[in-house]
DSSP file (Angstrom, degrees, kcal/mol; ACC not computed):
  #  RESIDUE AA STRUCTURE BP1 BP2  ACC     N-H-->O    O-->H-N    N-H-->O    O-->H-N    TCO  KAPPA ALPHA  PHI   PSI    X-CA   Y-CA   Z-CA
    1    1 A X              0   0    0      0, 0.0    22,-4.2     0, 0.0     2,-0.5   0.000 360.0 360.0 360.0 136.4    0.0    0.0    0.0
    2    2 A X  E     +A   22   0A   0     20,-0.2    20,-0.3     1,-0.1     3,-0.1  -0.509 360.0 167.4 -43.5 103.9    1.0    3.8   -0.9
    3    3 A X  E     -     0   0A   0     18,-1.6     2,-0.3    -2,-0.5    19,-0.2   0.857  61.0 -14.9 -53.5 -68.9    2.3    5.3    2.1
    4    4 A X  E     -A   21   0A   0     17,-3.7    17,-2.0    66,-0.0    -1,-0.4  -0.992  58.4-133.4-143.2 142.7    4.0    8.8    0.8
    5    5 A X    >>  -     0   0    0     -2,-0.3     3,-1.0    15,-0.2     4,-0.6  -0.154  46.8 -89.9 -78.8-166.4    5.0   10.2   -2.7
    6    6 A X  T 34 S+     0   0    0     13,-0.3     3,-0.2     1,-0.3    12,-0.2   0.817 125.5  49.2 -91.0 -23.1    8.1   11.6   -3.0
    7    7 A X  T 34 S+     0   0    0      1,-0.2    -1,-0.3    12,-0.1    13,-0.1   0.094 105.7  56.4 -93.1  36.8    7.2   15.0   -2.1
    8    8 A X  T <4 S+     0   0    0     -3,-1.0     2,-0.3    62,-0.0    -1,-0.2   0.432  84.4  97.6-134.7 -17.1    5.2   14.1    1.2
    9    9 A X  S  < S-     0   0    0     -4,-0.6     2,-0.5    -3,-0.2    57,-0.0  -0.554  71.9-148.9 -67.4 126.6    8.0   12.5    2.4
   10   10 A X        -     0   0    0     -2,-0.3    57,-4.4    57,-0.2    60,-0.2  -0.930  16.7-177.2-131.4 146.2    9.8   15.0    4.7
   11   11 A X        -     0   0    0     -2,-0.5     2,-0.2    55,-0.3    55,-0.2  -0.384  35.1 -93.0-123.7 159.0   13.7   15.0    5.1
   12   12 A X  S >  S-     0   0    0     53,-0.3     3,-0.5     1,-0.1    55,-0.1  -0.692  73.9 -63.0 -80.7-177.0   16.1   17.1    7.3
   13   13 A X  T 3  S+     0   0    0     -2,-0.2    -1,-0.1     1,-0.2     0, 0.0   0.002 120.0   7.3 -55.5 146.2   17.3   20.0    5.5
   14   14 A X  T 3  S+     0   0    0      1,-0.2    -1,-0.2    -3,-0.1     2,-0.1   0.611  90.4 143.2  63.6  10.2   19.5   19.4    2.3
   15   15 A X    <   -     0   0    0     -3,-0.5    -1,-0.2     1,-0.1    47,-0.1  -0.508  55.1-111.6 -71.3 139.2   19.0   15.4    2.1
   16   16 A X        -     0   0    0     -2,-0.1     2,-0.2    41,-0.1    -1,-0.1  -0.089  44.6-139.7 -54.3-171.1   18.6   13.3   -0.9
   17   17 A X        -     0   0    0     -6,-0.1     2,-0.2    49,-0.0    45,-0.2  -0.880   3.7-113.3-147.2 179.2   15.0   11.8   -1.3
   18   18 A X        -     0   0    0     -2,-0.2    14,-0.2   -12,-0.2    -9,-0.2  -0.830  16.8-134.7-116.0 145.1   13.0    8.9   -2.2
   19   19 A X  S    S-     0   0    0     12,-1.0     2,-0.3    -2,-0.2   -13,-0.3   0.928  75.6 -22.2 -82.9 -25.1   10.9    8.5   -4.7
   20   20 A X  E     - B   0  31A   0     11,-1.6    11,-2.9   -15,-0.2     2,-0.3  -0.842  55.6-143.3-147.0 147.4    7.4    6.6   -2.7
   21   21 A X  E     -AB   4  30A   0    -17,-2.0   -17,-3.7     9,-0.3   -18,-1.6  -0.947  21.2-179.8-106.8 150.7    7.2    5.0    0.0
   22   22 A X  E     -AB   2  29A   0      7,-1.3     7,-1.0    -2,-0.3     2,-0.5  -0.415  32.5-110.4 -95.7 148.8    4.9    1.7    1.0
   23   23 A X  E     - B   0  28A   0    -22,-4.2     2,-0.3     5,-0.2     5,-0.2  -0.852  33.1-179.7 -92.8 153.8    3.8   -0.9    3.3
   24   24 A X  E >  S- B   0  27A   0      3,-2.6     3,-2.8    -2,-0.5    -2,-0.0  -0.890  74.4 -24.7-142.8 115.4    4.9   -4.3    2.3
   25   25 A X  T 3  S-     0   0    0     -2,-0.3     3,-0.1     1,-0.3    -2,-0.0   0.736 126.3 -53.6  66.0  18.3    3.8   -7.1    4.5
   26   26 A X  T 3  S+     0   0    0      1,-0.3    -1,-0.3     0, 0.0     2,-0.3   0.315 116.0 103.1  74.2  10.6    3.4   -4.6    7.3
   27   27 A X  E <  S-B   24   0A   0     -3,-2.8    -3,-2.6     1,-0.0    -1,-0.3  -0.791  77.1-116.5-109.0 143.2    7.2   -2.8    7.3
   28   28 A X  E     -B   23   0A   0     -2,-0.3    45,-0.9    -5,-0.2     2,-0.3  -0.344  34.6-161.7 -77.4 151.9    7.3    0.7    5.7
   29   29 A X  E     -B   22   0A   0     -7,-1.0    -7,-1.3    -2,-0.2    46,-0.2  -0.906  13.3-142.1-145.0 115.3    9.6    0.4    2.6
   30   30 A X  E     -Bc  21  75A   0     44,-1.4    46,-1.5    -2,-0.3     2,-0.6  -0.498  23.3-151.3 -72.9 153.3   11.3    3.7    0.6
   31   31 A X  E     -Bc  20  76A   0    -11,-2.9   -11,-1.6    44,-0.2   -12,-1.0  -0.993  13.5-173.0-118.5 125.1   11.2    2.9   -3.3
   32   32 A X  E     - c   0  77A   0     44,-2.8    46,-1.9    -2,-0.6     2,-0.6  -0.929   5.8-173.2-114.6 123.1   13.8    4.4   -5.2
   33   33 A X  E     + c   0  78A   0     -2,-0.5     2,-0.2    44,-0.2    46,-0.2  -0.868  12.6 153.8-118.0 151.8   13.3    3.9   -9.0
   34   34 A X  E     - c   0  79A   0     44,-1.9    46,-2.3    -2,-0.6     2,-0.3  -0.836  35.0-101.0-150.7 170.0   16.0    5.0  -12.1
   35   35 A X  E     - c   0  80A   0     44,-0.3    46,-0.2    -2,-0.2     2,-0.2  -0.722  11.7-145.7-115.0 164.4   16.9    4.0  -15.5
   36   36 A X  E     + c   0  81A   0     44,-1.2    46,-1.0    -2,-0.3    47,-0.4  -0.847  50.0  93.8-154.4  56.8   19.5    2.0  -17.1
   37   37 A X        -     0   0    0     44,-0.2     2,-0.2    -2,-0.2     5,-0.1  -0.810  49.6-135.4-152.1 174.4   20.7    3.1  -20.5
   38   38 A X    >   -     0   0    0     -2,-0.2     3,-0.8     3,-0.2     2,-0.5  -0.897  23.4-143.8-147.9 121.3   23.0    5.0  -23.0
   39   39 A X  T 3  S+     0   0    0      1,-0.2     3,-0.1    -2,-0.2    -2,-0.0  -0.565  91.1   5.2 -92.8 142.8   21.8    6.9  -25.8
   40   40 A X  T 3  S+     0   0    0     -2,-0.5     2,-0.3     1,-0.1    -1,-0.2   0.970 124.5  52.8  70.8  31.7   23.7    6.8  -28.6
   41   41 A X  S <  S-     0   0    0     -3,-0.8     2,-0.3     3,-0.0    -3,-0.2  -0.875  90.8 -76.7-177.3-166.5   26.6    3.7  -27.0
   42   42 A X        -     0   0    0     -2,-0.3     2,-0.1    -3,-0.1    -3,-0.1  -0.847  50.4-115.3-121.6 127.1   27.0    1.0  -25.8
   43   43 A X        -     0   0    0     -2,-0.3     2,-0.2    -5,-0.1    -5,-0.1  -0.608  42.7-145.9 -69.8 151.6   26.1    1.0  -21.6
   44   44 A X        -     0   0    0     -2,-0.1     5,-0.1     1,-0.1    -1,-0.1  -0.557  32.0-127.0-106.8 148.8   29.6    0.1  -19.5
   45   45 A X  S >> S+     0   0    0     -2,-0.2     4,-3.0     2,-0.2     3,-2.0   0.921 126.2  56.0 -66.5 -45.6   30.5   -1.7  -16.5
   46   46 A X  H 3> S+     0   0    0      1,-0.3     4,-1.2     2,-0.2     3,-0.3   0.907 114.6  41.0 -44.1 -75.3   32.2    1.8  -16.0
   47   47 A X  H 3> S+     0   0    0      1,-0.2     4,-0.6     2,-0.2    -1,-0.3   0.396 112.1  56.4 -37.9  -4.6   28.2    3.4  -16.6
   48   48 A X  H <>>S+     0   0    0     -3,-2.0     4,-4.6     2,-0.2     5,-0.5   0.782 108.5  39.5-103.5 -61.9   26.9    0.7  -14.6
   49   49 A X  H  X5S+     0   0    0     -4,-3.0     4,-3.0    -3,-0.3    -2,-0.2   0.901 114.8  62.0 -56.3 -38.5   29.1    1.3  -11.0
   50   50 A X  H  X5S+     0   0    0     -4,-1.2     4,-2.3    -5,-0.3     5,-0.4   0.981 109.1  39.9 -46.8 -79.9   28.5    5.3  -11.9
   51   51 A X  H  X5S+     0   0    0     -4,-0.6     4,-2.8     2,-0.2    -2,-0.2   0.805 118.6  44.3 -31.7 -59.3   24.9    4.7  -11.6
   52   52 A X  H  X5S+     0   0    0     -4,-4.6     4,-2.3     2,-0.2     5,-0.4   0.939 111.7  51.9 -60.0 -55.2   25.0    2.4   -8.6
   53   53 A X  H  X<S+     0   0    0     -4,-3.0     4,-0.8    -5,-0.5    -2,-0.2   0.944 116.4  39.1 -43.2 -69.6   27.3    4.3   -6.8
   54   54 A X  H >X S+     0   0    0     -4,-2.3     4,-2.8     1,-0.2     3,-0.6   0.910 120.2  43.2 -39.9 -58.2   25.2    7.5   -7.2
   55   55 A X  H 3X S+     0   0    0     -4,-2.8     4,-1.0    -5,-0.4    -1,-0.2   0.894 117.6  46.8 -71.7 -38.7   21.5    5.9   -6.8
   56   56 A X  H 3X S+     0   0    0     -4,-2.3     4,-1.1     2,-0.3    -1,-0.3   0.558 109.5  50.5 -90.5 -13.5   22.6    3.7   -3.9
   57   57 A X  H <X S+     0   0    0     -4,-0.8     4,-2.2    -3,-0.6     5,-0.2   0.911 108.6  60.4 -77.8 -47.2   24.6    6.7   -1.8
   58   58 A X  H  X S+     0   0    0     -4,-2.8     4,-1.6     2,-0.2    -2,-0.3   0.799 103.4  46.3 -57.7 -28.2   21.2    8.5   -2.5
   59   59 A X  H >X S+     0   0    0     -4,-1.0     4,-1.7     2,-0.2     3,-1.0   0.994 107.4  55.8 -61.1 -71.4   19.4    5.8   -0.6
   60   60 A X  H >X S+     0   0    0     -4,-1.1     4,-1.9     1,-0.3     3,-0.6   0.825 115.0  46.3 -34.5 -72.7   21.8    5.7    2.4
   61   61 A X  H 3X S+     0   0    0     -4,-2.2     4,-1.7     1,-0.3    -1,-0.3   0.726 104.3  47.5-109.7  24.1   21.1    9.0    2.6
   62   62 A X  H << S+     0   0    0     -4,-1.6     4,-0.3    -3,-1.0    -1,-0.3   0.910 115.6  57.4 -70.3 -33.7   17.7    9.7    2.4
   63   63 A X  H << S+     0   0    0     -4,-1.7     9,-0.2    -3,-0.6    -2,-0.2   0.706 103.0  46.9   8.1 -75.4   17.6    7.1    4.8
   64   64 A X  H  < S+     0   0    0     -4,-1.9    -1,-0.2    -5,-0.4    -2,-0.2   0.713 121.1  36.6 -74.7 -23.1   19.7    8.6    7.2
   65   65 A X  S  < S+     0   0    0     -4,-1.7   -53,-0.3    -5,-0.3    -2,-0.2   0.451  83.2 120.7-107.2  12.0   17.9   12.2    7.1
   66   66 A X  S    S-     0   0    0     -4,-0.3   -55,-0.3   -55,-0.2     2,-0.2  -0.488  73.6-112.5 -61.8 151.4   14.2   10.9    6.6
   67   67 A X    >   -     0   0    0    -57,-4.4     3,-1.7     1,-0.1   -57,-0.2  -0.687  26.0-113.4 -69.8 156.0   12.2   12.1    9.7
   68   68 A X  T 3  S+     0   0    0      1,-0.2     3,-0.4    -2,-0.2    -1,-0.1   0.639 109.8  58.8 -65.2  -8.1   11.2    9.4   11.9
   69   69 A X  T 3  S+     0   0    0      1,-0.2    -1,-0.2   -59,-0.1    -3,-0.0   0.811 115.7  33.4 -66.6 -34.2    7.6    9.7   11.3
   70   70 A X  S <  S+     0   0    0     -3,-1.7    -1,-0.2   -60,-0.2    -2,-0.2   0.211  96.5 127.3-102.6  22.6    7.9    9.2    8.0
   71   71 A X        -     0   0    0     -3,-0.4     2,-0.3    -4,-0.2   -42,-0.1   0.105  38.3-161.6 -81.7 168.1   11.3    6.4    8.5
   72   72 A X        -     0   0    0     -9,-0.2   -43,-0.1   -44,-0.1     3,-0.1  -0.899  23.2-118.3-143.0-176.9   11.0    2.9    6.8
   73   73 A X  S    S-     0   0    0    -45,-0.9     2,-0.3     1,-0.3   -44,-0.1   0.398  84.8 -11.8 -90.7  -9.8   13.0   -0.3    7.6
   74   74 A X        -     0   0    0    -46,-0.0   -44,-1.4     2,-0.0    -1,-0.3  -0.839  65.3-134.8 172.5 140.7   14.8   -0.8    4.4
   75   75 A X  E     -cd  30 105A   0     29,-0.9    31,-2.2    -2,-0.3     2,-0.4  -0.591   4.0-143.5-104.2 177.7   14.6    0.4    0.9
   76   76 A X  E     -cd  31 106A   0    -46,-1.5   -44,-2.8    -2,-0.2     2,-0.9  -0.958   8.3-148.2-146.7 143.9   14.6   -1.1   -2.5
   77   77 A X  E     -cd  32 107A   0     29,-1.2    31,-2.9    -2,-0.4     2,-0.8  -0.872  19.2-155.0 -85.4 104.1   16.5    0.6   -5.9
   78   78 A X  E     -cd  33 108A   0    -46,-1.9   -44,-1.9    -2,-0.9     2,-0.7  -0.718   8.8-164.1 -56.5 117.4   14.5   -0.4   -8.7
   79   79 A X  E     -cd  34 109A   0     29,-3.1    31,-1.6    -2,-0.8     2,-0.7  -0.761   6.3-149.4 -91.6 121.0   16.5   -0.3  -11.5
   80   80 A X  E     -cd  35 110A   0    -46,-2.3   -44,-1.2    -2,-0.7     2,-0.5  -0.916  12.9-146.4-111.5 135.4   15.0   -0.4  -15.3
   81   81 A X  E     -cd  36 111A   0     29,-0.7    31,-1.6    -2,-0.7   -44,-0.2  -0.810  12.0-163.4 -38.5  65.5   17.0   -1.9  -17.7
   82   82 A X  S    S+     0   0    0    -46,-1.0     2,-0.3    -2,-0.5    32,-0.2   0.812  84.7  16.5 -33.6 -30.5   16.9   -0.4  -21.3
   83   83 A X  S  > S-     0   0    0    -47,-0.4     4,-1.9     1,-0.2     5,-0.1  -0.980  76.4-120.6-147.8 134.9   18.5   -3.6  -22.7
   84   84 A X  H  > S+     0   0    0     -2,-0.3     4,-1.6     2,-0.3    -1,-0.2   0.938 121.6  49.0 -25.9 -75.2   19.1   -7.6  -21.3
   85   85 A X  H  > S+     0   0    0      1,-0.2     4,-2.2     2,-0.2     5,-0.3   0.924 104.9  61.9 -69.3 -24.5   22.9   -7.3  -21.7
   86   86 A X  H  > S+     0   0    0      1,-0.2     4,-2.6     2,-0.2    -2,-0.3   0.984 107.8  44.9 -54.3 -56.4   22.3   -3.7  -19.6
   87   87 A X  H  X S+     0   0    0     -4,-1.9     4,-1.1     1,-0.3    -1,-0.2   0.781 109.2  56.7 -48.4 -37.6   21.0   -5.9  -16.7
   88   88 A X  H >X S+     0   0    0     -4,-1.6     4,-1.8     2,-0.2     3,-1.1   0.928 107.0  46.3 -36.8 -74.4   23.7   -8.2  -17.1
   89   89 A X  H 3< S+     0   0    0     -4,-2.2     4,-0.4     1,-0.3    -1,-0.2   0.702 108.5  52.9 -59.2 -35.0   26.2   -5.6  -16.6
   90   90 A X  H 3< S+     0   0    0     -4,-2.6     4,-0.4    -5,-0.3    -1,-0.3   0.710 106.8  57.0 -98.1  -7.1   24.6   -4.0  -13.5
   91   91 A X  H X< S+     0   0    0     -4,-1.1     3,-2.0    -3,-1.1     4,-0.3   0.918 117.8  33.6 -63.0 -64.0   24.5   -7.8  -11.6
   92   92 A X  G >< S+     0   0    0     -4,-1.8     3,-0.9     1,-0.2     4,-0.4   0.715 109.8  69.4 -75.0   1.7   28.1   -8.2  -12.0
   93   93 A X  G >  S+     0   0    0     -4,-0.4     3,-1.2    -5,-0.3    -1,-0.2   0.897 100.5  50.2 -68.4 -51.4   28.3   -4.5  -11.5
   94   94 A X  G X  S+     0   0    0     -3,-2.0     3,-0.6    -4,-0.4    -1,-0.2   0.629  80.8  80.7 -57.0 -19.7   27.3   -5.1   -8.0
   95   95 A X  G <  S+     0   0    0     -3,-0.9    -1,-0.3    -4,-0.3    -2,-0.2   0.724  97.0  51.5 -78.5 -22.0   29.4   -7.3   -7.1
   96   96 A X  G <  S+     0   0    0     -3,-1.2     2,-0.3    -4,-0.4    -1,-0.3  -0.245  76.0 106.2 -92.2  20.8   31.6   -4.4   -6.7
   97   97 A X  S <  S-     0   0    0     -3,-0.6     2,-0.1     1,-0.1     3,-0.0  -0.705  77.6 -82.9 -96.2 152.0   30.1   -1.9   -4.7
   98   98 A X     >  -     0   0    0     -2,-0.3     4,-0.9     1,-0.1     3,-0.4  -0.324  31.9-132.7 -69.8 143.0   31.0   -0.9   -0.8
   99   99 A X  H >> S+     0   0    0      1,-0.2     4,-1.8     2,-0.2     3,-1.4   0.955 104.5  69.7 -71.4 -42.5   29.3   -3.0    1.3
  100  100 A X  H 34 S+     0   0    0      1,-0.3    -1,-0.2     2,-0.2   -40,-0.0   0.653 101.0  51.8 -42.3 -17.5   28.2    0.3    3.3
  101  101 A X  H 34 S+     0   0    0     -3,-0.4     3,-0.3     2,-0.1    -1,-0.3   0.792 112.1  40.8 -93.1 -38.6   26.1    1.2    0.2
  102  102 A X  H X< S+     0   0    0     -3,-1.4     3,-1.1    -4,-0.9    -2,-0.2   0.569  80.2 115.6 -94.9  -3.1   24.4   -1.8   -0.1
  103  103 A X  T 3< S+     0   0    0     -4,-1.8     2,-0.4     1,-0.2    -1,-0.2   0.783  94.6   7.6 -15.4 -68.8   23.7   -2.4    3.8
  104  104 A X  T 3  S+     0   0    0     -3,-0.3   -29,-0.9     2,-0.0     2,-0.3  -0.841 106.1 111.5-135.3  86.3   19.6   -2.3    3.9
  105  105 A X  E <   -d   75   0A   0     -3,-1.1     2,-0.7    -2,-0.4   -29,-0.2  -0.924  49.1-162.7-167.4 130.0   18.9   -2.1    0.3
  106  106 A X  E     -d   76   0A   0    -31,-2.2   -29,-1.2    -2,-0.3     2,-0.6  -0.879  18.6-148.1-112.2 116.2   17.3   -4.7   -2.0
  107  107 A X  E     -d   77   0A   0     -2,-0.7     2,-1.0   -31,-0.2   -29,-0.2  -0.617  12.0-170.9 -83.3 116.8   17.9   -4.3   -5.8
  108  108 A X  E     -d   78   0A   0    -31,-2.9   -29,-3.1    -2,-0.6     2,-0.4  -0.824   3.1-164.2-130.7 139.8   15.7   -5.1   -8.1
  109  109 A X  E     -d   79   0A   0     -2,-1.0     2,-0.6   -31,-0.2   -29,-0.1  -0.789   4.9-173.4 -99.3 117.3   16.6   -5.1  -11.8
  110  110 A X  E     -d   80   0A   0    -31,-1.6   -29,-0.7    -2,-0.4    -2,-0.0  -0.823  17.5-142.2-132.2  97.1   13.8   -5.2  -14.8
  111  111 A X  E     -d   81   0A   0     -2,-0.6   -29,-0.2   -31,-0.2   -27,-0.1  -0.284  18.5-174.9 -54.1 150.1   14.8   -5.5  -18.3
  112  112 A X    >   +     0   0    0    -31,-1.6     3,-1.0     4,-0.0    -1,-0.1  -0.138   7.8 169.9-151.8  28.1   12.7   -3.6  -20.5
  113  113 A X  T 3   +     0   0    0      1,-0.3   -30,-0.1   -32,-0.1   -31,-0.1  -0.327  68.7  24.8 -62.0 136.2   13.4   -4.0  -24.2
  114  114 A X  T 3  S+     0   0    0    -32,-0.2     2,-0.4     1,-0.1    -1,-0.3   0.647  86.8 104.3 103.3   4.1   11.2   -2.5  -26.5
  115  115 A X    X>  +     0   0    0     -3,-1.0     3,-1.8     1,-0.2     4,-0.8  -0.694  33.7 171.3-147.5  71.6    9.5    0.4  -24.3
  116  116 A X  H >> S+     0   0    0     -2,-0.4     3,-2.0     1,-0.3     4,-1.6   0.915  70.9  64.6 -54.3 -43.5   11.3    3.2  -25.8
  117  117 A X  H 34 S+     0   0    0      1,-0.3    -1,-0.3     2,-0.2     6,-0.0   0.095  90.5  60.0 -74.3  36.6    8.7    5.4  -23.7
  118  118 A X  H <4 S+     0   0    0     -3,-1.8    -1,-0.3    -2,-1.1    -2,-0.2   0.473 118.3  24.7-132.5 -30.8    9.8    4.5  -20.9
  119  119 A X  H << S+     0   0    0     -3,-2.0     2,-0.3    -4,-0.8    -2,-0.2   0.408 111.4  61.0-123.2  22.0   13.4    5.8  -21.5
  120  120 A X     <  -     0   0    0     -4,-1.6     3,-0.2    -5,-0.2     2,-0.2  -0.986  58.3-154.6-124.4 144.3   13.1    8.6  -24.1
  121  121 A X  S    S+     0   0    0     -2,-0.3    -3,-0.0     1,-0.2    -2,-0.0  -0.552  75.4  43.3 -64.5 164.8   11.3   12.0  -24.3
  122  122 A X  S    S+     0   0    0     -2,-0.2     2,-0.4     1,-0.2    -1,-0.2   0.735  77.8 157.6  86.8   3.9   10.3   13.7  -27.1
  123  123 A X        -     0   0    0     -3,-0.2    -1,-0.2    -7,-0.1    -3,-0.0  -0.634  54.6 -95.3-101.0 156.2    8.7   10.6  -29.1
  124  124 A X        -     0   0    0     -2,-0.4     2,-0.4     1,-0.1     0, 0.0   0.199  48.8-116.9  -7.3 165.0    6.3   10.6  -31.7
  125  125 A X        -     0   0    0      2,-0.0     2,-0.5     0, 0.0    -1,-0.1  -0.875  32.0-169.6 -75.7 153.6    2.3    9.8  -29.9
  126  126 A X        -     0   0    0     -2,-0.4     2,-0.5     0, 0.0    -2,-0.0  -0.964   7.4-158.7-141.1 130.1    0.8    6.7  -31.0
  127  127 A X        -     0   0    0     -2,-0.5     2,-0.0     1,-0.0    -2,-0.0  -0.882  14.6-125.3-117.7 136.0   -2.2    6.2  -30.3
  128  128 A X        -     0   0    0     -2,-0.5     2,-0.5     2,-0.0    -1,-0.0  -0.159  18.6-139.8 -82.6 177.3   -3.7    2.6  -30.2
  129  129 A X              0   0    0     -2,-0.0    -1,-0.0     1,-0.0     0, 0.0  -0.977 360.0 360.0-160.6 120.9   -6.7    1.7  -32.2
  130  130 A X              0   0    0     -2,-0.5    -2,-0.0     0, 0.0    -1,-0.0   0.364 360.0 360.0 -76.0 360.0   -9.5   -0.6  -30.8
């Protein structure tokens, strides 16, 4: 269940943030969701640790500055995946991360080929036809 969007969620001063949090199973949960791509290349292990590193410090600390009213027990990065080999690259990716980043954080990674609107502006509309 929805707990808080990301702007009902209330921080000390100058903290990252989270994008929702939920109940799950009765523990409060932050969600933090990103994308997984390269326009115009090829995505890197290098792009992959860049990404993790960033999105997963931002958990730690929105974490650490949530107020306690609003606190959860653990977060999870949703990652999406432009591409199969991208997901690839951000499991072994992981493997390689500070443990301190990954402490109380569940990752979960969703390949997504094929849903250019999900990682581009700007494209055409298409509108489906019953």
């Amino acid at each position: 269940m929805l707990l808080r969007t990301e702007m009902e969620i209330e921080y000390l001063p100058g903290s990252k943030i989270t994008d929702y949090s939920i109940t799950l199973f009765g523990k409060s949960i932050g969600i933090s969701v990103t994308r997984a791509m390269k326009y115009k290349g090829v995505f890197t292990e290098a792009d992959a640790l860049r990404l993790l590193n960033k999105k997963l410090f931002g958990v730690v600390e929105s974490t650490r500055c949530v107020i306690e009213e609003h606190s959860w027990e653990r977060q999870i990065l949703h990652i999406f995946a432009e591409k199969d080999y991208i997901a690839d690259i951000l499991q072994n990716a992981i493997n390689q991360i500070e443990p301190y980043l990954l402490s109380n954080t569940v990752i979960i990674v969703t390949a997504c080929q094929n849903a250019p609107w999900l990682f581009y502006n700007n494209l055409p509309n298409q509108c489906i036809s019953s």
